[in-house]
DRENPAVO-445632 format. One record per residue: residue in one letter; x negated, y, z of N, C-alpha, C in turn. Coordinates in pm, whole numbers, padded with zeros to 5 digits, always signed. Each point is the difference from the previous one (the first is absolute). Example, Ala and Ser with C-alpha at 12.3 -4.5 7.8 and 13.67 -1.06 7.14 Angstrom:
<rozas>
A-01319-00569+00780+00089+00119+00000-00090+00120+00000/S+00035+00105-00072-00082+00119+00006+00077+00109+00073/
</rozas>
This chain:
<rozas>
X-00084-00120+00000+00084+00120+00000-00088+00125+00000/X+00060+00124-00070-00078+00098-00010+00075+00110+00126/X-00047+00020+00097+00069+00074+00095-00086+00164+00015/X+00110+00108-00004-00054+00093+00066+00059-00007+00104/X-00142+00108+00113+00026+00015+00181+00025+00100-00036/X+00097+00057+00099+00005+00142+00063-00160-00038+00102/X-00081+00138-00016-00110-00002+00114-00040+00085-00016/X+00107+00109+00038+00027+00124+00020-00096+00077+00138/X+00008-00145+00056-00061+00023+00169-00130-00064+00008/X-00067-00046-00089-00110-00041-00046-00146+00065+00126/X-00010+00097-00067-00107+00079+00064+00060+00101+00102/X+00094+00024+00015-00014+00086+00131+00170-00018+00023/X+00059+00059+00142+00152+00053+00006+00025-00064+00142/X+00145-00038+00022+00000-00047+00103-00025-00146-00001/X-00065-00043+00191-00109-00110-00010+00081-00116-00052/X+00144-00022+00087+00118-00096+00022-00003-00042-00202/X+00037+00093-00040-00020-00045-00185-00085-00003-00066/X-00093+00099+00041-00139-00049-00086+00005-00191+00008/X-00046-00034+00117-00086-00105+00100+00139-00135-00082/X+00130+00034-00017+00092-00068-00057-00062-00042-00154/X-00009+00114-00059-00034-00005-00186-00114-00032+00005/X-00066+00003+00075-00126-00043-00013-00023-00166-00028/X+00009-00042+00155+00004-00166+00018+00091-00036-00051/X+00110+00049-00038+00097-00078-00164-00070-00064-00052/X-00099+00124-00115-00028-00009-00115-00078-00106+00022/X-00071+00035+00098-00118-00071-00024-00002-00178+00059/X+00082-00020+00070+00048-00151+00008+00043-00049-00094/X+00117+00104-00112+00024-00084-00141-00063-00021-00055/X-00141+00083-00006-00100-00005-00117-00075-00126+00066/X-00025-00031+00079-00070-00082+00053+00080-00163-00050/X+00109+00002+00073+00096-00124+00019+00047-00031-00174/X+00001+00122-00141+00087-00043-00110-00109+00095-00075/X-00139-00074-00006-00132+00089-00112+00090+00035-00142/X+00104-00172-00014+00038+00070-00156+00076+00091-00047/X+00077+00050+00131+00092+00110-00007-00125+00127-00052/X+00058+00100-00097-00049+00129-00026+00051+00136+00080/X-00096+00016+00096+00078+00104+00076-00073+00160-00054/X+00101+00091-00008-00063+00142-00001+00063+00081+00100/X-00138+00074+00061+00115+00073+00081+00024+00150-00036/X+00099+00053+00035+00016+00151-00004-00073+00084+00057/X-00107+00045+00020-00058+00093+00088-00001+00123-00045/X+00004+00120+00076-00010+00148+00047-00116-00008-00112/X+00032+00151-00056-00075+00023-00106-00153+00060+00125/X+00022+00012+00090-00184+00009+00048-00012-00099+00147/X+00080-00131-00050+00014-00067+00098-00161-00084+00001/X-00109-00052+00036-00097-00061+00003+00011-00159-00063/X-00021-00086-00005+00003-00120-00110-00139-00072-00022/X-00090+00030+00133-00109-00127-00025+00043-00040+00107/X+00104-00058+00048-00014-00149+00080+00144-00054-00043/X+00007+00008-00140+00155-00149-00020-00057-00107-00004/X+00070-00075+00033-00014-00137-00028-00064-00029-00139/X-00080-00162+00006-00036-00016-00098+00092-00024-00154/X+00014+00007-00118+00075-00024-00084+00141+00132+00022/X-00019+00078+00077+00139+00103+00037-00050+00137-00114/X+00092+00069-00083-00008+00112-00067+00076+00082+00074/X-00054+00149-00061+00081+00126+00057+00060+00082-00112/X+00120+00067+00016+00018+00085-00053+00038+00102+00084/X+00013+00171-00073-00019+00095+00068+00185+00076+00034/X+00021+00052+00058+00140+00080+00042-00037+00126+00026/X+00073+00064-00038+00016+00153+00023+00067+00112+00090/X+00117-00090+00007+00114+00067+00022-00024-00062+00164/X+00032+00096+00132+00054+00016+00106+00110+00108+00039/X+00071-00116+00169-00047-00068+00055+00001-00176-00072/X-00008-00073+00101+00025-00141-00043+00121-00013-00037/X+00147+00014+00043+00089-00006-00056+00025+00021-00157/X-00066+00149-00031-00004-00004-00134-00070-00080-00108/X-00087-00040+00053-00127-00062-00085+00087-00093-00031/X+00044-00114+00084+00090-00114-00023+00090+00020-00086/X+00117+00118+00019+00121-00001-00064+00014+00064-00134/X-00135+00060-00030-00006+00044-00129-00121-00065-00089/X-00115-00011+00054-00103-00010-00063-00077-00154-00025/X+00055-00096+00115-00009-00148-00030+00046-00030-00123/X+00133+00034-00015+00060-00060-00115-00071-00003-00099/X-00070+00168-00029-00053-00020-00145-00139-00091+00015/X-00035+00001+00097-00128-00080+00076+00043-00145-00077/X+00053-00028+00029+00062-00167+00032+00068-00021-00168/X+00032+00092-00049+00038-00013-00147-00129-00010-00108/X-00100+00131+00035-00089-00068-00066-00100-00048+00054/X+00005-00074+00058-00094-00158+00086+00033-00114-00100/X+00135+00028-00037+00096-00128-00005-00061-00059+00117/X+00042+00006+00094+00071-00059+00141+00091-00068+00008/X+00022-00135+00086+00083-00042+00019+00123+00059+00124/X-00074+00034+00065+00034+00064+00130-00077+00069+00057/X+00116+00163+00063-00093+00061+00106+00057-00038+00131/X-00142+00001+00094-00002-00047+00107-00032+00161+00101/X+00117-00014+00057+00016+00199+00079+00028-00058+00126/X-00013+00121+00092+00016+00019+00118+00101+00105+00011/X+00121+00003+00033+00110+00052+00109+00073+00103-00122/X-00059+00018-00134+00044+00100-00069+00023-00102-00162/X+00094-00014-00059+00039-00097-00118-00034+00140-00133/X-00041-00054-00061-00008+00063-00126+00146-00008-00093/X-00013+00102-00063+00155+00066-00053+00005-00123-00136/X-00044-00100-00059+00029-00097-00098-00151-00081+00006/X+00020-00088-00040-00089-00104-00030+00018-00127+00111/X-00015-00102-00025+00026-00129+00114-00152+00066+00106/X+00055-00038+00150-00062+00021+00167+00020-00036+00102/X-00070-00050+00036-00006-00064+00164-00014+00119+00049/X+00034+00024+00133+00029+00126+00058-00043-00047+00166/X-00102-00012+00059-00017-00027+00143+00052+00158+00067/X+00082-00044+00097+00070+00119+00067-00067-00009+00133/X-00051+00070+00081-00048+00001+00089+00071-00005+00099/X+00081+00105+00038+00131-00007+00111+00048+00150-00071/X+00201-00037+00085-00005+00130-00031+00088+00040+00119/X-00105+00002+00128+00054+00047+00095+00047+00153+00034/X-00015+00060-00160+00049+00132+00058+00127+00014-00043/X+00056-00093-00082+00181-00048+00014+00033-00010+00152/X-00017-00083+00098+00025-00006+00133-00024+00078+00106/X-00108+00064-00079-00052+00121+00154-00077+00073-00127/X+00097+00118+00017-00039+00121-00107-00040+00081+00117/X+00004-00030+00142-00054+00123+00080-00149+00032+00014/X-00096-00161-00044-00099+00000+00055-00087+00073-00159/X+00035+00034-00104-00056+00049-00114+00039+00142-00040/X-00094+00065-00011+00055+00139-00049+00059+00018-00134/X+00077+00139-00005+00038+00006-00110-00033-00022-00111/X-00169+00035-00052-00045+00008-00063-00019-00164-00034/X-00011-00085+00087-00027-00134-00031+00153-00069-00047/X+00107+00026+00084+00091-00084-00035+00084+00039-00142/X-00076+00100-00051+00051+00084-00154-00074-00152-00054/X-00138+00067-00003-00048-00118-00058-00027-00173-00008/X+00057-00024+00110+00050-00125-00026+00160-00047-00054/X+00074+00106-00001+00103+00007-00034+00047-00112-00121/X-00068+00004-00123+00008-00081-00126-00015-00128+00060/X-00097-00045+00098-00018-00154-00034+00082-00074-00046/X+00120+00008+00099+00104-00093-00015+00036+00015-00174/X+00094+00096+00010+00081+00039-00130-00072-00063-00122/X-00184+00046+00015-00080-00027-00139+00002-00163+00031/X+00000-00086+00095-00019-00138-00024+00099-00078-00065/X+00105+00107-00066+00121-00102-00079-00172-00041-00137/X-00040+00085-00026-00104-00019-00149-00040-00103+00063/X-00029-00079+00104-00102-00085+00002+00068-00130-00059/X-00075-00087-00016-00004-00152-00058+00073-00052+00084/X-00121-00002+00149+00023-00076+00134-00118+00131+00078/X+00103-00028+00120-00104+00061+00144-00057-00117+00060/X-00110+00052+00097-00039-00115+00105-00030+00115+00115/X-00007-00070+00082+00011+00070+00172-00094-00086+00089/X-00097+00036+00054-00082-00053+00079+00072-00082+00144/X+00116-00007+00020+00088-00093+00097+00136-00017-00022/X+00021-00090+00079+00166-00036-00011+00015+00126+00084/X-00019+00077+00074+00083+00068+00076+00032+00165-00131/X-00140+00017-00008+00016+00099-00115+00070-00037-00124/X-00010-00104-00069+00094-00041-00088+00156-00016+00024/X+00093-00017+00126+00089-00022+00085+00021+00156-00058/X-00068+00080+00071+00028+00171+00001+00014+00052-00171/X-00080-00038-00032+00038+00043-00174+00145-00039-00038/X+00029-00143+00056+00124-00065-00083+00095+00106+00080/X-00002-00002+00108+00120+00084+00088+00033+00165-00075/X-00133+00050-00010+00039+00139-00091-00003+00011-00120/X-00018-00117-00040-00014-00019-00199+00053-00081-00025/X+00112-00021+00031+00087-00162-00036-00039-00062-00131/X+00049+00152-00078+00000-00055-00163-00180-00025-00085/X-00111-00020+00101-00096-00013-00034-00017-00123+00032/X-00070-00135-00094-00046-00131-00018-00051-00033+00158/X+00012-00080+00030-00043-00056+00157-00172-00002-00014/X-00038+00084+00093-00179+00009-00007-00062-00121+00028/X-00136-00044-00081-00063-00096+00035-00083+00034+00162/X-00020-00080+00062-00019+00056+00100-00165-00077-00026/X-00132+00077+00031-00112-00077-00079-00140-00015+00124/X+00049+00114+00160-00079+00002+00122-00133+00046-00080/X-00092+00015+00115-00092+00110+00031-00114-00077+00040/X-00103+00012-00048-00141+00003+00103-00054+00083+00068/X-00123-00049+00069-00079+00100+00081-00073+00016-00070/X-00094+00129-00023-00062+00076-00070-00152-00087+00003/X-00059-00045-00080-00145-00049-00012-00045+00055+00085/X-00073+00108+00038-00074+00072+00086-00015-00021+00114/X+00156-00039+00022+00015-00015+00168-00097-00156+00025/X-00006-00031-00083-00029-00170+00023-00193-00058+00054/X-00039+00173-00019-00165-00037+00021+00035+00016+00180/X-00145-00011+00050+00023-00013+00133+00016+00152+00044/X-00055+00068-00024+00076+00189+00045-00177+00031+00043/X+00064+00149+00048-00112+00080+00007+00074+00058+00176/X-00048+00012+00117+00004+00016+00122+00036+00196-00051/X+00113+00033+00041-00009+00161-00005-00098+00079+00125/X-00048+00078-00041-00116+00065+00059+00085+00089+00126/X+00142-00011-00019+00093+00083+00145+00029-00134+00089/X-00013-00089-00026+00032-00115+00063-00142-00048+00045/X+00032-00006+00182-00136-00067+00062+00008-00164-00015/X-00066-00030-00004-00028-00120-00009+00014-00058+00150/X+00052-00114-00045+00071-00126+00103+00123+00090+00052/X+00082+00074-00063+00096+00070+00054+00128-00060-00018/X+00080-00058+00087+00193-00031-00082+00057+00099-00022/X+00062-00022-00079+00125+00135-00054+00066-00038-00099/X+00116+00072-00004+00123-00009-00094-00044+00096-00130/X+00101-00065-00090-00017+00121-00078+00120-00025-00139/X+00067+00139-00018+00089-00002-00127-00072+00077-00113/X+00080-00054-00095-00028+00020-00154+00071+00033-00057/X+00025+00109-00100+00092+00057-00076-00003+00145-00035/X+00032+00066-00084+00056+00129-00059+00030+00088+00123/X-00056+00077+00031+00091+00065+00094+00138+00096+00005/X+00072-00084-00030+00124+00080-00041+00104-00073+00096/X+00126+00067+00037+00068-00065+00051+00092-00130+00006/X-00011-00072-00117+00042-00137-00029-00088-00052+00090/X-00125+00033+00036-00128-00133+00044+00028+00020+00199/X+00095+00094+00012+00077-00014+00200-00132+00022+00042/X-00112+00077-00051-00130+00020+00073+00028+00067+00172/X+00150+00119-00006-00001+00027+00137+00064-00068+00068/X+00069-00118-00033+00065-00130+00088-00129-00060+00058/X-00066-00028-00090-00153-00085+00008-00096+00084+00149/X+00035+00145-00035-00109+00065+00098+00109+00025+00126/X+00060-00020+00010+00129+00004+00133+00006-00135+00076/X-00011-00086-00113+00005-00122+00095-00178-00005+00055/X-00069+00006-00122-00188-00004+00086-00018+00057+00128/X+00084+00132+00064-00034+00051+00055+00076-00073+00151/X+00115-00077-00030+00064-00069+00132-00064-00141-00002/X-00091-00073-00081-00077-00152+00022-00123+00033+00060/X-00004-00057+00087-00089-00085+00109-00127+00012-00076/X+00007-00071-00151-00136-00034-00080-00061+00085-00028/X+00097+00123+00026-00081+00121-00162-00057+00102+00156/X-00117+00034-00061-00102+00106+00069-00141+00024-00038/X-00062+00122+00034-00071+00009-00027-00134-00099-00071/X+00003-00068+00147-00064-00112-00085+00001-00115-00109/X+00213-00018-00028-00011-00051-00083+00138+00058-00067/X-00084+00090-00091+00113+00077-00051+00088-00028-00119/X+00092+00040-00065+00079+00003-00078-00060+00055-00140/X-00068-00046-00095-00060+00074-00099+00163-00013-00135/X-00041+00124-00023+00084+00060-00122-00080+00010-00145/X+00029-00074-00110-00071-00035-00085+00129+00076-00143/X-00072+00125-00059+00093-00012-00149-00007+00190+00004/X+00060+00010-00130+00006+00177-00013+00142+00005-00038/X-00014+00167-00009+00106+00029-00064+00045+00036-00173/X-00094+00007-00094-00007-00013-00153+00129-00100-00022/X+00104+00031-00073+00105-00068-00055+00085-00092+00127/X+00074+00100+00083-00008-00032+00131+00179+00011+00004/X+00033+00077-00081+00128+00037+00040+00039+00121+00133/X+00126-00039+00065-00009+00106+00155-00094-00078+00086/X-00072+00096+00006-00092-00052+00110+00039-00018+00134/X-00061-00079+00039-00015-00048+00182-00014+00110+00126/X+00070+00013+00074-00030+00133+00111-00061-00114+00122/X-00100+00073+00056-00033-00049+00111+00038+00047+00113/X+00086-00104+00119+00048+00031+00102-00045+00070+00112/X+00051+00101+00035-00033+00083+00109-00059-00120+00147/X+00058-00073-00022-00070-00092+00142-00118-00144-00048/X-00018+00051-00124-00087-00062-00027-00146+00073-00032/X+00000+00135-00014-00113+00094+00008-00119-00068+00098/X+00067+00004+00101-00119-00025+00134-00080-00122-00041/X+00089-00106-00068-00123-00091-00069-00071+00025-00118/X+00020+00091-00054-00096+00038-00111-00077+00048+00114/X-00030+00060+00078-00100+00122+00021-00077-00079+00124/X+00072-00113+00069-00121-00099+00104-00017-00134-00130/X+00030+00022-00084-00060-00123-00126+00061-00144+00010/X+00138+00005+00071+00063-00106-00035+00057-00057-00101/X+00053+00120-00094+00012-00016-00117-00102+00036-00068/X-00047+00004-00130-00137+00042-00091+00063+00008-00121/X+00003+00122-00098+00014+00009-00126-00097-00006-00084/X+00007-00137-00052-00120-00009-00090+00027+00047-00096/X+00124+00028-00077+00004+00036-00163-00012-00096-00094/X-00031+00044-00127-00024-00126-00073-00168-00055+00021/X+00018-00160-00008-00115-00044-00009-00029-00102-00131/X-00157-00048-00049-00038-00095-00080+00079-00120+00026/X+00009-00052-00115+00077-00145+00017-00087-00076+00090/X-00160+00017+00005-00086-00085+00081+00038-00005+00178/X+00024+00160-00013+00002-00002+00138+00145-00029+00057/X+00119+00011-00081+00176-00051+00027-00055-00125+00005/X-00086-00122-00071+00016-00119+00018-00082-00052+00151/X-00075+00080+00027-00091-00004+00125+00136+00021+00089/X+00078+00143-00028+00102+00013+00154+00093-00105-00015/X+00074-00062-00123+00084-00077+00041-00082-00166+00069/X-00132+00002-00017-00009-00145+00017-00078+00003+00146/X-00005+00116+00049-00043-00035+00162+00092+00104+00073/X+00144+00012-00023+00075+00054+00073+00103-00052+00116/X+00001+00053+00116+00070-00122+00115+00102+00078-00037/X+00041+00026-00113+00157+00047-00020+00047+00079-00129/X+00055-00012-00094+00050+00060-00146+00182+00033+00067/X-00026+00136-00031+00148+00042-00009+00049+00035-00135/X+00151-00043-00022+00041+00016-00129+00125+00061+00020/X+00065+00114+00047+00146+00028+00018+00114+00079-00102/X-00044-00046-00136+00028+00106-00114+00182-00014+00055/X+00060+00084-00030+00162+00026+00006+00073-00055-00153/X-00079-00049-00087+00026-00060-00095-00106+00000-00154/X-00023-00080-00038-00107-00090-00149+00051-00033-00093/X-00089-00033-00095+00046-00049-00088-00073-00185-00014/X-00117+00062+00034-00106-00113+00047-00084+00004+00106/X-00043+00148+00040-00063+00013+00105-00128-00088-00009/X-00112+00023-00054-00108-00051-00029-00080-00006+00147/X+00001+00109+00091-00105-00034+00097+00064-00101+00107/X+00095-00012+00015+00086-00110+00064-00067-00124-00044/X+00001-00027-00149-00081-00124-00028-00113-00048-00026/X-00066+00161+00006-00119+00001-00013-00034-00080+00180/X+00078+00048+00069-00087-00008+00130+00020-00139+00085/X+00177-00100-00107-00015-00077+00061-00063-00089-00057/X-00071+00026-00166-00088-00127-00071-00098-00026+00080/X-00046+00147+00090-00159-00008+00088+00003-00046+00081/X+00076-00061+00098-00015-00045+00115+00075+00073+00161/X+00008+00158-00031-00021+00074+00120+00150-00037+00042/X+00032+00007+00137+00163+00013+00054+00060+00157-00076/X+00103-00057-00004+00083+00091-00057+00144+00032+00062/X+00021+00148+00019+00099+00023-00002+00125+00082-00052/X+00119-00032-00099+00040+00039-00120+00127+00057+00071/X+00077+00110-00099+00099-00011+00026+00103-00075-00077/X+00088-00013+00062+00164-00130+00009+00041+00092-00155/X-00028-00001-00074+00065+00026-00167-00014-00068-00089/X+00069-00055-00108+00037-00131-00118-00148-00004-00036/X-00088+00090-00056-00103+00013-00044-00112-00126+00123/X+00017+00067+00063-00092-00107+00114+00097-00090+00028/X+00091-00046+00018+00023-00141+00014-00025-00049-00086/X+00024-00015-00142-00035-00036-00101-00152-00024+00003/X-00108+00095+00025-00122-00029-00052-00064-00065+00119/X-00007+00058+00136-00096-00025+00097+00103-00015+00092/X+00132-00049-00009+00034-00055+00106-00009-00090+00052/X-00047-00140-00004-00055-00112+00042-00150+00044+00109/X-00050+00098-00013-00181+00043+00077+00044+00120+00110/X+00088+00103-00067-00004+00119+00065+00097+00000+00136/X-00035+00062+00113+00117+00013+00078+00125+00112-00064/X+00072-00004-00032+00145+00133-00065+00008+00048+00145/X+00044+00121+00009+00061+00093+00070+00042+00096-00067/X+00142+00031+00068+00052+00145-00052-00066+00096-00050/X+00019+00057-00114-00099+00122-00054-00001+00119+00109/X+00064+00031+00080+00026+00162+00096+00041-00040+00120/X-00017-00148+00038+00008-00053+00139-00171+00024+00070/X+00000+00124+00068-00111+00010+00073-00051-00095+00085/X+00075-00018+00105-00015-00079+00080-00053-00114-00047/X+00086-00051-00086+00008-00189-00048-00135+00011-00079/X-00093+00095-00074-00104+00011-00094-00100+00007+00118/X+00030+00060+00109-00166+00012+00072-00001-00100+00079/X+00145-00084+00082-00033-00141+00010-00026-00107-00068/X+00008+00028-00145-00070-00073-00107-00147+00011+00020/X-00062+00123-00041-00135+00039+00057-00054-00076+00078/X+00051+00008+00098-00046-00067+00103-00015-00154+00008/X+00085-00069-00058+00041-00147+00002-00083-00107-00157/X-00005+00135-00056-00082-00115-00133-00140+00052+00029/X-00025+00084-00006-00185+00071+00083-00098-00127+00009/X-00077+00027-00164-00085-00135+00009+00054-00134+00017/X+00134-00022-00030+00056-00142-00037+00010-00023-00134/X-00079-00016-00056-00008-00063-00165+00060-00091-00033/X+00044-00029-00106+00115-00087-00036-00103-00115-00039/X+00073-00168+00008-00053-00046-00088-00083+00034-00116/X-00127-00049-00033-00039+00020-00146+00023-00058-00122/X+00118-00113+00050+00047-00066-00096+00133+00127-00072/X+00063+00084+00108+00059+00050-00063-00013+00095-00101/X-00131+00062+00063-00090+00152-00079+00004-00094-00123/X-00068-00082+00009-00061-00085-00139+00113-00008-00077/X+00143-00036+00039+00088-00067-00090+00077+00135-00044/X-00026+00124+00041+00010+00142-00028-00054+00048-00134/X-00133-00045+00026-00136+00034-00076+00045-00094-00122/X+00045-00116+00003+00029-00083-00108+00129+00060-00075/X+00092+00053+00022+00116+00025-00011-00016+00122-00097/X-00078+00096+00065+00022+00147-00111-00165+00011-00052/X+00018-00070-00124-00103+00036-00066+00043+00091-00111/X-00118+00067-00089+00032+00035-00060+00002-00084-00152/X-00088-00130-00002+00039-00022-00079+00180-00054-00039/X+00040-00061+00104+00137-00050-00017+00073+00127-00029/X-00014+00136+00053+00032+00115-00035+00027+00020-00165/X-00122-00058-00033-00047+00047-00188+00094-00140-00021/X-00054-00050+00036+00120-00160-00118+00174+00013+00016/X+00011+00047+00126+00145+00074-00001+00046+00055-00098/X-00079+00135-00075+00080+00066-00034-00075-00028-00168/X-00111-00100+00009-00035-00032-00160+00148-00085+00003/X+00035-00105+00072+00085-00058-00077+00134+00083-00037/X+00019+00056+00111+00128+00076-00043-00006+00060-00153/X-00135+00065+00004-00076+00073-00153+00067-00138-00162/X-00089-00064+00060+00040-00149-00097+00164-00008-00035/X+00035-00010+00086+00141-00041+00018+00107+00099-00084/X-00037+00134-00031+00039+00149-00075-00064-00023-00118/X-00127-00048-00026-00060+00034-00134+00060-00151-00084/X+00027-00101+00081+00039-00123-00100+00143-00021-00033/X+00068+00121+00087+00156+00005-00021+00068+00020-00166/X+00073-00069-00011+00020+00089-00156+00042+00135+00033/X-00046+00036-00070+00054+00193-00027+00149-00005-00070/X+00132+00065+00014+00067+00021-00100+00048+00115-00096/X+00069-00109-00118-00070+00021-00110+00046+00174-00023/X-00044+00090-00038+00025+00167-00067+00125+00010-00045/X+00063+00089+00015+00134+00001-00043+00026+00027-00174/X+00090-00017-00093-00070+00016-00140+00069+00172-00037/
</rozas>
């Protein structure tokens, strides 16, 4: 098959999609050499590290929405392409797989600004053009069918953990050594309950100075951001909590794999990657009670209420360096790869390009 990518997010944008289009591509290219892949890249997007046997072509037109809905097509027309392969935005004609990411700002338009929920506005509407969607879970696929009835039932095709995470890590230079501590991951915006997270740190037993609460992520493509609680100040400033910001993948794989504790309390996902990032590694985990985590890491994680204070810092307290089985991490780690990711949605690909077409009207 001759496939164009959307890889729009190729070289730079937000991490959550880059880090997606990325390990796609590059598991298909790996797992189906005879497939011909090209991808779309940003006309000053960078292009010495595709995959081996992978071509590029160039796009013009921003943002990403547009590139897709106008400029694939002619992309993909003269490729002669069999299919384009997009992310969250369907091109206005030509046969497309359409991976939708979530579209949690149908359900909670409070947590996105105006300016964002304009522009996500089309997804839905533009995915009548698609072929077929796919959705990185049953729970996110569930949510598409509920607000898109009249759109094809999404393949649902799951997620890996990011290569990177997988070397042994790099020790962060704010972190003393032989130290326990917790620590969350995510966007700092208010979907990720960062001030639930720092409300409950501040009533567990575990969290203190000495073994503090580290905060891992920025705000770049963040949405409404996160406010930090007035009674949680005092632990920023005696270092119970620590804002690290964003860090190297070396050093996220170092915090998740010697942490006596991963907090995950998003208020709602689509996949929620550091959730599974943290239970492929080993560390105790504690998630919040939403479809997204039962579905992925509910078998490892303790659930608690997303805005139950109380019930989250006696969590804290109660999983603190209790690691789960490693049979389970492992059968985690087996579960969301990315190659099964890529054969997901090649076959779905297959399955569109060997369909008969019908026939032109005369």
């Amino acid at each position: 098959m001759r496939i164009l990518c959307d890889a729009f997010w190729w070289d730079r944008g937000p991490g959550a999609n880059r880090t997606v289009q990325r390990e796609l591509i590059a598991a298909w290219a790996e797992a189906f050499p005879e497939d011909r892949l090209v991808l779309a890249l940003r006309l000053d997007a960078a292009a010495d590290d595709l995959p081996a046997g992978v071509e590029a072509v160039r796009t013009r037109l921003w943002p990403h929405a547009a590139a897709n809905r106008w400029e694939l097509p002619r992309l993909a027309a003269r490729l002669g392409a069999d299919l384009a392969l997009c992310h969250n935005y369907a091109p206005a004609s030509g046969a497309s797989l359409v991976f939708i990411h979530d579209v949690m700002f149908e359900d909670h338009p409070e947590w996105f600004s105006a300016a964002e929920r304009r522009y996500f506005a089309p997804m839905l509407p533009w995915a009548r053009r698609a072929s077929a969607i796919a959705a990185s879970t049953s729970t996110e696929a569930a949510r598409i069918a509920r607000l898109a009835p009249h759109l094809p039932p999404a393949v649902v095709t799951g997620l890996g953990v990011p290569a990177a995470l997988a070397a042994p890590g790099t020790r962060p230079a704010a972190v003393p050594e032989g130290q326990r501590y917790a620590v969350v991951v995510g966007r700092l915006n208010v979907r990720k309950n960062l001030g639930t997270a720092m409300l409950a740190a501040a009533r567990a037993a575990r969290i203190g100075p000495a073994s503090p609460l580290y905060v891992v992520g920025g705000t770049a493509h963040s949405g409404i951001g996160a406010e930090i609680p007035e009674a949680a100040r005092p632990l920023l400033e005696d270092g119970s909590i620590v804002l690290l910001g964003h860090v190297p993948d070396a050093e996220l794989a170092w915090l998740y794999a010697n942490a006596a504790l991963v907090l995950a309390l998003s208020l709602d996902e689509g996949f929620d990657m550091p959730s599974v990032e943290a239970a492929s590694m080993g560390p105790p985990l504690v998630a919040s009670d939403i479809p997204v985590h039962r579905e992925m890491v509910g078998g490892i994680a303790a659930l608690v209420p997303p805005l139950d204070v109380a019930r989250i810092a006696e969590a804290i307290d109660a999983t603190w360096d209790r690691r789960p089985p490693s049979a389970a991490s492992r059968a985690i780690a087996e579960r969301c790869t990315w190659e099964a990711a890529a054969r997901s949605l090649r076959a779905a690909a297959a399955e569109l390009v060997s369909a008969p077409r019908p026939a032109l009207p005369r």
